[in-house]
C-alpha positions as CSV (number, residue, x, y, z in Angstrom):
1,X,-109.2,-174.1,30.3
2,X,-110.0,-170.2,30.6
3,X,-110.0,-169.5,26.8
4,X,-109.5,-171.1,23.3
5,X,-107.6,-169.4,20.5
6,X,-110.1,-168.6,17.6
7,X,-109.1,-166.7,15.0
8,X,-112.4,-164.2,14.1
9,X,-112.8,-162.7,10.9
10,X,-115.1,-159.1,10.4
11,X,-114.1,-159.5,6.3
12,X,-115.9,-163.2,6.2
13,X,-119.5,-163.4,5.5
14,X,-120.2,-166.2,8.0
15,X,-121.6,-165.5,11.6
16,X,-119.4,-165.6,14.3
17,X,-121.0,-167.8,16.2
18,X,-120.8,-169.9,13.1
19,X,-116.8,-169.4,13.2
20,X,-116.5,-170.7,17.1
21,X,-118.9,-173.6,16.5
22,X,-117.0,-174.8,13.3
23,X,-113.3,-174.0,15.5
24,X,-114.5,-176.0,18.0
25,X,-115.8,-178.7,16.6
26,X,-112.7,-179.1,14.4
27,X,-110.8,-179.4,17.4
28,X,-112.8,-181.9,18.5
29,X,-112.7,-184.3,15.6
30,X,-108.9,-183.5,15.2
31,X,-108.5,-185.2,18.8
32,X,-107.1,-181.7,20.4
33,X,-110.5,-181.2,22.7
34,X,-110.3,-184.0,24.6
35,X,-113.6,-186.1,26.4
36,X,-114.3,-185.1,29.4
37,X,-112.4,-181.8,29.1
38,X,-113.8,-178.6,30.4
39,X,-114.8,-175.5,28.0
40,X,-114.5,-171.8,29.6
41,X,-117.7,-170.4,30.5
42,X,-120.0,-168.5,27.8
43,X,-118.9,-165.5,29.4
44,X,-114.9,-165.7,30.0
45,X,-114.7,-166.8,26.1
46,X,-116.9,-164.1,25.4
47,X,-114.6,-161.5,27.2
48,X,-111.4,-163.5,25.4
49,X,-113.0,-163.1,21.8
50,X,-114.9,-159.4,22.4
51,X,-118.2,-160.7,21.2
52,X,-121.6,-161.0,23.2
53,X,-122.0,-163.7,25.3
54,X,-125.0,-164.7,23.4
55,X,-123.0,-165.4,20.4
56,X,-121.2,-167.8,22.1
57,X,-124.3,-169.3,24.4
58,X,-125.3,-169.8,20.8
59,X,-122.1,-171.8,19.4
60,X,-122.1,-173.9,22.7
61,X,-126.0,-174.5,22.7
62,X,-125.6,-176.0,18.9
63,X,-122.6,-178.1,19.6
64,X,-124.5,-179.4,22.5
65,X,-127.5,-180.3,19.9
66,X,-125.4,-181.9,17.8
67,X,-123.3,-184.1,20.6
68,X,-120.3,-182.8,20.3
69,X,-120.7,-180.9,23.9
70,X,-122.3,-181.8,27.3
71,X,-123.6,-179.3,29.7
72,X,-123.3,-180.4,33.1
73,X,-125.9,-178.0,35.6
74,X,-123.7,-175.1,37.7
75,X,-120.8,-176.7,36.6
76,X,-120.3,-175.6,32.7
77,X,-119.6,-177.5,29.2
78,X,-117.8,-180.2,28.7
79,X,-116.3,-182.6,25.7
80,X,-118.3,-185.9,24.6
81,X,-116.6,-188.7,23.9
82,X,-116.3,-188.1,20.3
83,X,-112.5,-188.0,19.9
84,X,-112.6,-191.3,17.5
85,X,-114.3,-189.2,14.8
86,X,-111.2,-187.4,13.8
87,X,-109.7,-190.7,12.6
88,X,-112.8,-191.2,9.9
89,X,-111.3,-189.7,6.4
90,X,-113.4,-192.4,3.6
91,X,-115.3,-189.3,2.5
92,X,-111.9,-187.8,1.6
93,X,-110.4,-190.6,0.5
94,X,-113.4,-191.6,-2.0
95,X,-113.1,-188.0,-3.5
96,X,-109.3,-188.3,-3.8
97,X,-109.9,-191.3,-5.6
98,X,-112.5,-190.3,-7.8
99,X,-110.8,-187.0,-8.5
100,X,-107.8,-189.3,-9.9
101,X,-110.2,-191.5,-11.8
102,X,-111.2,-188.0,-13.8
103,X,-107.8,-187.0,-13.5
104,X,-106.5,-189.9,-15.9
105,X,-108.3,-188.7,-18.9
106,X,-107.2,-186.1,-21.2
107,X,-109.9,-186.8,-23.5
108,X,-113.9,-187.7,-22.8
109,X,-116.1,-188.7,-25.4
110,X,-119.1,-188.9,-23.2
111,X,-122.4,-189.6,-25.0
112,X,-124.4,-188.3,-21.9
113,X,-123.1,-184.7,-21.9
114,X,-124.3,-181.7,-23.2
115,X,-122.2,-177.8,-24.4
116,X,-123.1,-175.3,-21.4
117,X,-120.9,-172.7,-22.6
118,X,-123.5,-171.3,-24.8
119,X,-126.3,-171.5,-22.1
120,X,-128.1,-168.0,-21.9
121,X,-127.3,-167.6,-18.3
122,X,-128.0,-163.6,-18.0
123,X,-131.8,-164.6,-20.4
124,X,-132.5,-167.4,-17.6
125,X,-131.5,-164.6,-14.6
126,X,-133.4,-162.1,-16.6
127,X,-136.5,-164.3,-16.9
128,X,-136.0,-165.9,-13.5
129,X,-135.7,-162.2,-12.1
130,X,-139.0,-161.4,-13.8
131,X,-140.9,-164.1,-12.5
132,X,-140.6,-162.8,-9.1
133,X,-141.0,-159.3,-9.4
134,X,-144.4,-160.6,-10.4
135,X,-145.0,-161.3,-7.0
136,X,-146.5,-164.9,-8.1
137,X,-148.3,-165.5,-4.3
138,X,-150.6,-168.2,-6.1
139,X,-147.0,-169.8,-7.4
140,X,-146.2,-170.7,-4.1
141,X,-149.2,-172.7,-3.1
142,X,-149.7,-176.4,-4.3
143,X,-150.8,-176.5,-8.1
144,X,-152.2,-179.0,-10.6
145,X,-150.7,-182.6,-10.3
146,X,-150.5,-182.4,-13.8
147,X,-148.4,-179.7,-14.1
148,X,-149.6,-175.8,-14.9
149,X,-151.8,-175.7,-17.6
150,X,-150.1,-172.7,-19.1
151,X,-147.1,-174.2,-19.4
152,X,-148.6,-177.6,-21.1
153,X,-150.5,-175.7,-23.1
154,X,-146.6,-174.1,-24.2
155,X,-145.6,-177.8,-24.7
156,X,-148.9,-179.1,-26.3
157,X,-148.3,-176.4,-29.1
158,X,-144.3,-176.8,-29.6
159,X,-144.4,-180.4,-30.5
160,X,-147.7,-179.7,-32.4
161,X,-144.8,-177.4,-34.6
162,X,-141.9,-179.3,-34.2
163,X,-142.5,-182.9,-34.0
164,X,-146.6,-183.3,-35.7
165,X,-147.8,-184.6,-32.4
166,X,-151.6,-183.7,-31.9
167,X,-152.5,-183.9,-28.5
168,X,-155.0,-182.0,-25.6
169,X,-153.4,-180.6,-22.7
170,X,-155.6,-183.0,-20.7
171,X,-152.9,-185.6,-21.9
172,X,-150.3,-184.0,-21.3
173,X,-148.3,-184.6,-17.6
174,X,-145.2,-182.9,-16.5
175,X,-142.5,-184.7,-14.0
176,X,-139.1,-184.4,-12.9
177,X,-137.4,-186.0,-15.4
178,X,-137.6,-189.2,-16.9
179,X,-137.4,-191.8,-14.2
180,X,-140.1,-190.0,-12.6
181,X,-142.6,-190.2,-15.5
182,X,-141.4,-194.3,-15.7
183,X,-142.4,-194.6,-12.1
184,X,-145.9,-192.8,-12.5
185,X,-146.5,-195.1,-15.5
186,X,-146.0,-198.4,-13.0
187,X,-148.8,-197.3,-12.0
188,X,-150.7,-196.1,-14.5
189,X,-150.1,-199.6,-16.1
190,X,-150.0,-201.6,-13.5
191,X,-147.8,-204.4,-11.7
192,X,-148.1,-207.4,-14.1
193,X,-146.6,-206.2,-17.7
194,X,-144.2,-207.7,-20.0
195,X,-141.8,-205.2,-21.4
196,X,-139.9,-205.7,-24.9
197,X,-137.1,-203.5,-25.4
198,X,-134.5,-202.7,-27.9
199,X,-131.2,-204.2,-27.5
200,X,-128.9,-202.3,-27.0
201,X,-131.1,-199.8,-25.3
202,X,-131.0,-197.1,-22.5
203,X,-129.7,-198.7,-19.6
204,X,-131.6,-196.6,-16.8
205,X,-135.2,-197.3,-18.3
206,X,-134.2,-201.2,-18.6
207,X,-133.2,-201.2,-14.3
208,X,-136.4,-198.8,-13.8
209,X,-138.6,-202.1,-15.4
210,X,-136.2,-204.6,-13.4
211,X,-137.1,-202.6,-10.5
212,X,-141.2,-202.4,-11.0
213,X,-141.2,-206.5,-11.3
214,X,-142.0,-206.1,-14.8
215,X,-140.8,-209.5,-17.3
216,X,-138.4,-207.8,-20.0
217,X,-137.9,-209.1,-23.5
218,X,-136.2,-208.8,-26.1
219,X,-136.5,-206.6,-30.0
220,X,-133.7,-207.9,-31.5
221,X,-132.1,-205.3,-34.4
222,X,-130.8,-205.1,-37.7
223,X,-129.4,-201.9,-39.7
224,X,-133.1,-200.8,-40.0
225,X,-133.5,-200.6,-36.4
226,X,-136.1,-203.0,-34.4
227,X,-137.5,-206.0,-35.9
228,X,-141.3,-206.6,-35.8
229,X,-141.3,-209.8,-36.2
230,X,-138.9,-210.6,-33.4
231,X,-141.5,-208.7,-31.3
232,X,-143.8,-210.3,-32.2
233,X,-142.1,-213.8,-30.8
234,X,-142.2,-212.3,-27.1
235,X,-145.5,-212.0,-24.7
236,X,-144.8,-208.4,-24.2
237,X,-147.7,-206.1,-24.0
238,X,-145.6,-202.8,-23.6
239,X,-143.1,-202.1,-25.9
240,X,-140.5,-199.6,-25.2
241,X,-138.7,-197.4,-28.2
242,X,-137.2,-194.8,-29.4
243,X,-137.9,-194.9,-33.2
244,X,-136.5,-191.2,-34.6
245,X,-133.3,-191.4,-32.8
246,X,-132.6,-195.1,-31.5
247,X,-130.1,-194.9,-28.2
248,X,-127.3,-196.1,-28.4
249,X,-127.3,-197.3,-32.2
250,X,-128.7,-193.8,-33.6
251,X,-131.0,-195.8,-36.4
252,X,-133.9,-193.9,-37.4
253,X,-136.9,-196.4,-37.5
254,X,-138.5,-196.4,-40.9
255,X,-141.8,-195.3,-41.9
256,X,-143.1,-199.2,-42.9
257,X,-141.4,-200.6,-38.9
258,X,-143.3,-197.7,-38.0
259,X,-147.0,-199.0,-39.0
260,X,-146.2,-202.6,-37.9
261,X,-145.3,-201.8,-34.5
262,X,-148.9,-199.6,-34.7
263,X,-150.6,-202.5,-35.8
264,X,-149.1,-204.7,-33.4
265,X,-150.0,-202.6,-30.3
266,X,-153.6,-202.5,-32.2
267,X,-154.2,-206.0,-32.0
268,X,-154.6,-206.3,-28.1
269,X,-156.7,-203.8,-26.2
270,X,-154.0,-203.8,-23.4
271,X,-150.8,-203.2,-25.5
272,X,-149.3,-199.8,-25.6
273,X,-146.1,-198.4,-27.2
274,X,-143.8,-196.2,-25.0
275,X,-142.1,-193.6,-27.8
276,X,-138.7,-192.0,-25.6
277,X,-138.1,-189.0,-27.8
278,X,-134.9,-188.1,-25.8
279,X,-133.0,-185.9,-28.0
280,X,-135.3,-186.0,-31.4
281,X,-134.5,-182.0,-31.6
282,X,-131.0,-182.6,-33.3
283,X,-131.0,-183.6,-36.7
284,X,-128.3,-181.8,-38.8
285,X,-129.6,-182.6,-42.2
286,X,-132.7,-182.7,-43.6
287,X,-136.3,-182.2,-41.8
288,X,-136.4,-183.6,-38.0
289,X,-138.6,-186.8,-38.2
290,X,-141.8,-187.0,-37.4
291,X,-142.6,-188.7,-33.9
292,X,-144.0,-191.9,-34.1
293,X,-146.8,-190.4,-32.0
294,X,-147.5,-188.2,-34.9
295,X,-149.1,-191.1,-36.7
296,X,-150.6,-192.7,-33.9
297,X,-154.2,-193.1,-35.2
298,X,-155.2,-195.5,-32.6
299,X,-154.2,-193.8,-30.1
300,X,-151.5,-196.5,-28.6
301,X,-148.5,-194.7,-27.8
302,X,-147.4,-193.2,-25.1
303,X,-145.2,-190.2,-26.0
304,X,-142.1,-189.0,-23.7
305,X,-140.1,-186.4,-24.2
306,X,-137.9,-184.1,-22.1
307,X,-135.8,-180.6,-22.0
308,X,-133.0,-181.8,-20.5
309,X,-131.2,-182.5,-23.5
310,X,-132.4,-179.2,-25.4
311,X,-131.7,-177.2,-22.5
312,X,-130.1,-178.1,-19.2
313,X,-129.6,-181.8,-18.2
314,X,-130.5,-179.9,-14.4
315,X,-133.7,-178.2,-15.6
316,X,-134.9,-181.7,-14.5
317,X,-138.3,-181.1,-16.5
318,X,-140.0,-183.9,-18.9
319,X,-143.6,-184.9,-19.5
320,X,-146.0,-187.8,-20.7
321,X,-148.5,-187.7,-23.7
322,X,-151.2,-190.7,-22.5
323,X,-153.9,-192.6,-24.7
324,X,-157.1,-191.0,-24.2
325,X,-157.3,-195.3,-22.6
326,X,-155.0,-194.4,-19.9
327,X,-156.4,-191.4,-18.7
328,X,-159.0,-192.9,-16.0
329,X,-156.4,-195.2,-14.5
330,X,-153.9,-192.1,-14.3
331,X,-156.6,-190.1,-12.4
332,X,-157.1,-193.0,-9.8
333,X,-154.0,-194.3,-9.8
334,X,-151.6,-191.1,-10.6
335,X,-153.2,-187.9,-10.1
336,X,-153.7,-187.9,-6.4
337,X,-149.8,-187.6,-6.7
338,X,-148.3,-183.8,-6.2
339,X,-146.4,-182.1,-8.9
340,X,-142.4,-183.1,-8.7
341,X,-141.7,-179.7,-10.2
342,X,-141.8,-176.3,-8.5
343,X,-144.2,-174.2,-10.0
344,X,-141.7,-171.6,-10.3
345,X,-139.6,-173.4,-12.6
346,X,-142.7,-174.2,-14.7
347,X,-143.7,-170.6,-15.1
348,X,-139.7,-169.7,-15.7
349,X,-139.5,-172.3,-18.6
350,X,-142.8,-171.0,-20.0
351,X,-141.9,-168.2,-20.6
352,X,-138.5,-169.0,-22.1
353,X,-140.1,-171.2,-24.6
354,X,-143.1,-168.4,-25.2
355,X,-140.7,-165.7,-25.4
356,X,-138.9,-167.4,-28.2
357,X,-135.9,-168.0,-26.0
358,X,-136.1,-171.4,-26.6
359,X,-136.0,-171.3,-30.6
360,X,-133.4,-169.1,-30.3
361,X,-131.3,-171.5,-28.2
362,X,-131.9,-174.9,-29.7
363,X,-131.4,-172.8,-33.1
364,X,-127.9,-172.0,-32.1
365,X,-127.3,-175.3,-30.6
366,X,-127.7,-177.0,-34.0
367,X,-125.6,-174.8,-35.3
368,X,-123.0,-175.4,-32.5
369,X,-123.5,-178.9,-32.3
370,X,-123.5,-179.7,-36.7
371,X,-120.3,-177.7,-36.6
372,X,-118.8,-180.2,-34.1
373,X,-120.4,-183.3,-35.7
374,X,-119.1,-182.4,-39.1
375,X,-115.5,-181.9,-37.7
376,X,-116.0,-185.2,-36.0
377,X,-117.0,-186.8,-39.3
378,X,-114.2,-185.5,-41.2
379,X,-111.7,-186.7,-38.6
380,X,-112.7,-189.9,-38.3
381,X,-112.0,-190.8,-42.3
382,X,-108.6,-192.5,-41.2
383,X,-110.9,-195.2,-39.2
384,X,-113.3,-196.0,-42.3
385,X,-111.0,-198.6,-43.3
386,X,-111.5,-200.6,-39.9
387,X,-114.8,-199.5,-38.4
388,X,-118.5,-198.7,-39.9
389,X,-118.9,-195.1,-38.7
390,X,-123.3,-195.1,-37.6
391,X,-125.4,-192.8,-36.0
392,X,-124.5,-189.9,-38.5
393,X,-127.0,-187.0,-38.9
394,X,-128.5,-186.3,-36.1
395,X,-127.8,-187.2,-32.2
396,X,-124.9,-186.1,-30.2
397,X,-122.7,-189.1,-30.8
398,X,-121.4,-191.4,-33.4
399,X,-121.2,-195.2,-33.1
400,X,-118.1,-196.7,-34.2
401,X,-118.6,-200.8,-35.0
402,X,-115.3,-202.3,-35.5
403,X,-115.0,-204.1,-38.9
404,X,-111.5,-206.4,-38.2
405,X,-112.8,-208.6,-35.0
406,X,-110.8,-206.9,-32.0
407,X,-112.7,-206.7,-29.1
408,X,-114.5,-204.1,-27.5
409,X,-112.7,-204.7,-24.1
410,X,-109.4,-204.3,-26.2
411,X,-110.2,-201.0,-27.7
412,X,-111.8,-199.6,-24.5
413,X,-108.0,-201.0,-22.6
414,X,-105.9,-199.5,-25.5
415,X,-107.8,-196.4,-25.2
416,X,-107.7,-195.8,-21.6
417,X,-104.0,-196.4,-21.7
418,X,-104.2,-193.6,-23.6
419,X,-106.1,-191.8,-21.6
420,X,-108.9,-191.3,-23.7
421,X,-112.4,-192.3,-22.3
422,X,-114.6,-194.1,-25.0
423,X,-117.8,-196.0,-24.1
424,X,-118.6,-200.1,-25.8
425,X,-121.5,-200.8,-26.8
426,X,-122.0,-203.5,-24.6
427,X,-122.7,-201.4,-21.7
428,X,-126.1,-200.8,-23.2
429,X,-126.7,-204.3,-24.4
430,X,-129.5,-205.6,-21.1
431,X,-129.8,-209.0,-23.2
432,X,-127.3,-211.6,-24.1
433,X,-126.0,-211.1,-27.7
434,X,-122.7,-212.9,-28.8
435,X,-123.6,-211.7,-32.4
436,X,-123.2,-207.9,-31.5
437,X,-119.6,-206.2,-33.3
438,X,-117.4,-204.4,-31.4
439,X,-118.7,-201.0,-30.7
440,X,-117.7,-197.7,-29.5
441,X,-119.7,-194.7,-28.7
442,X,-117.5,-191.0,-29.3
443,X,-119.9,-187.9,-28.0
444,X,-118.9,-184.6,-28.7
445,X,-121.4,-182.1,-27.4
446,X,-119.1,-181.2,-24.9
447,X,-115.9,-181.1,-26.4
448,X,-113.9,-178.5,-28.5
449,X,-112.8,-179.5,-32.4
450,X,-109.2,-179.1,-30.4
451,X,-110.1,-181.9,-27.7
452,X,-111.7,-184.1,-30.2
453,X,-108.2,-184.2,-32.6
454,X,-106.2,-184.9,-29.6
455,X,-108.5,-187.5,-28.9
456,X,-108.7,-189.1,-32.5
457,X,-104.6,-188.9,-32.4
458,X,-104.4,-190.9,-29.2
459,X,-107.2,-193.3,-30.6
460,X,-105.5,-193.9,-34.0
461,X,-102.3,-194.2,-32.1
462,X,-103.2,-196.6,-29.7
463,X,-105.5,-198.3,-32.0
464,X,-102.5,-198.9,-34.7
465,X,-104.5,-197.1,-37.6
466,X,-102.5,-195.8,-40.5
């Protein structure tokens, strides 16, 4: 073969050696370049395609790295044996598939998603933009494990503001995101724990505690959220909660729960309350409630909170409050760990929060996101009759418990034949409980007051409500 037909393009932005590597190889996988067959010489192909000869040494030389290519000494560059490859398609055929799986719904009413349209896009480029034209050399080289002290000194005085937590920046460590923190904590708390959680709960936290070895437990519930006194039943010496916002149920713990669970983590040196305050900045009537950390006298809880929910769930930033108790095993057993966040993005969402960017954002984002809850609420008036509508005031979802005994793998089948994607309850249940109602979770951060009536009317429809 004394030339190969490539098609080069002057108007596209990729190299052209790029374009002949990517031609060839294609061929290769497609089964047209055979094994064994023989390439033209760097310099005839060169002279076919009017580029330098180094451009396509180069193309030849990287196919060669990757196996695609042999070169045999005075002789010139042959085809591997690669030929099966063009007969592998699952990676396609996975993403046709899951493409169709989306495809299906008209309607999501995801719990887990947030409303990017009203992201500050050109304030984040603006402020990102900025951050470099400081010329932040000392940005680039490693920084405190615990994450830049300017930027937890930011965070130590916003919830201070916002949610009456009184803390020193010494407490405070920054990760990327959540399951990061709960893996630094394994260590911080050791290997042998016994865990009592919520139930339902957050599903993710519950498989991070499988996955540490850790023996779970169970708080069992009622309509004022966890019950102390099923707590107390268990050997647990951790408990995990999340007592202004409770996920999935949306029950806001109440102020007496509140002093029990204290006093229970009080009566054992070794017993410590984890507080996930996932989403606590979205109440849509009345004052937010005060953390549970904010009345921590004894210095037992360990506060979590993140920005992914307020922000960006891909700003990927969250950070720990730790008992004053858990600060020497941290620095033995933690701090020798690195930062998981670029200091770059640190410095970038200090300043959005010290700018006032951020309390202009999460102001609007109430705004956005009562507007949409309220629309929700209304619509839903023609379920009353058959399900107790939960969760209202604050969150970005509403629980729906079915009131007439249908099943939750009913509704969820009815309403996928309607191509509406709801969420049971019973995907966040981590403990047996035949005694749990029918539940479905409708979230609307993302969705339009247009999407969520189609989505009611498909519900109602296949659903058989008046």
């Amino acid at each position: 073969m004394n030339e190969l037909s490539i098609v080069l393009s002057t108007e596209n932005h990729t190299h052209l050696y790029q374009q002949i590597y990517e031609h060839i190889k294609s061929e290769i996988k497609k089964g047209r370049l055979l094994a064994g067959e023989k390439l033209p010489s760097t310099r005839l192909l060169a002279e076919h395609l009017q580029v330098s000869r180094s451009t396509v040494k180069l193309s030849y030389e990287q196919l060669e790295a990757e196996g695609y290519l042999e070169a045999r000494p005075s002789k010139g560059y042959y085809v591997c044996r690669v030929e099966e490859l063009h007969q592998i398609e699952v990676p396609k055929k996975k993403e046709e598939s899951n493409k169709k799986k989306q495809d299906q719904y008209v309607v999501d009413f995801s719990p887990n998603a947030v409303d990017m349209s009203c992201f500050p896009f050109d304030t984040w480029m603006k402020l990102s933009k900025n951050c470099m034209l400081e010329r932040p050399e000392h940005l680039f080289a490693l920084g405190d494990s615990q994450g830049e002290l300017s930027l937890r000194t930011t965070i130590q005085r916003y919830l201070y503001a916002s949610r009456g937590v009184d803390c020193q920046v010494d407490q405070i460590v920054i990760g990327a995101g959540n399951d990061y923190l709960l893996m630094l904590l394994e260590k911080i708390l050791g290997k042998k724990r016994v865990v009592a959680m919520e139930n339902p709960t957050y599903p993710k936290a519950f498989r991070m505690f499988s996955s540490f070895g850790y023996q779970l437990e169970q708080i069992e519930m009622d309509q004022m959220g966890a019950k102390i006194e099923s707590l107390y039943k268990t050997n647990a010496d951790i408990a995990y909660v999340m007592p202004s916002h409770q996920f999935p149920t949306g029950i806001v713990l109440p102020i007496g729960r509140r002093i029990q669970l204290l006093k229970w983590a009080d009566e054992q040196e070794n017993r410590y309350i984890i507080e996930d305050d996932y989403d606590s900045e979205f109440r849509f009537k009345g004052k937010p409630i005060p953390a549970l950390k904010a009345i921590d006298t004894l210095d037992k809880v360990i506060y979590m909170g993140t920005f992914s929910k307020a922000i960006a769930p891909a700003i990927r930033i969250s950070y720990l409050i730790l008992p004053r108790s858990l600060m020497k095993s941290y620095e033995i057993e933690g701090a020798y760990l690195a930062s998981t966040v670029s200091r770059l993005d640190q410095n970038l969402l200090n300043h959005f929060i010290q700018d006032g960017y951020f309390e202009r954002h999460l102001n609007k984002m109430r705004k956005v996101y009562r507007e949409k809850h309220d629309y929700l609420l209304r619509s839903l008036k023609p379920f009353e009759e058959d399900f107790q509508i939960q969760g209202d005031n604050s969150g970005l979802h509403i629980l729906l418990l079915n009131k007439k005994g249908i099943s939750e793998e009913s509704l969820i089948q009815k309403a996928n034949q309607a191509q509406v994607k709801v969420y049971g309850i019973k995907n966040y249940q981590m403990f047996t409980d035949t005694n749990q109602q029918a539940g479905i979770l409708l979230g609307f951060a993302e969705l339009t007051p247009q999407k969520m009536e189609i989505g009611l009317q498909r519900l109602k429809s296949a659903w058989g409500l008046q």
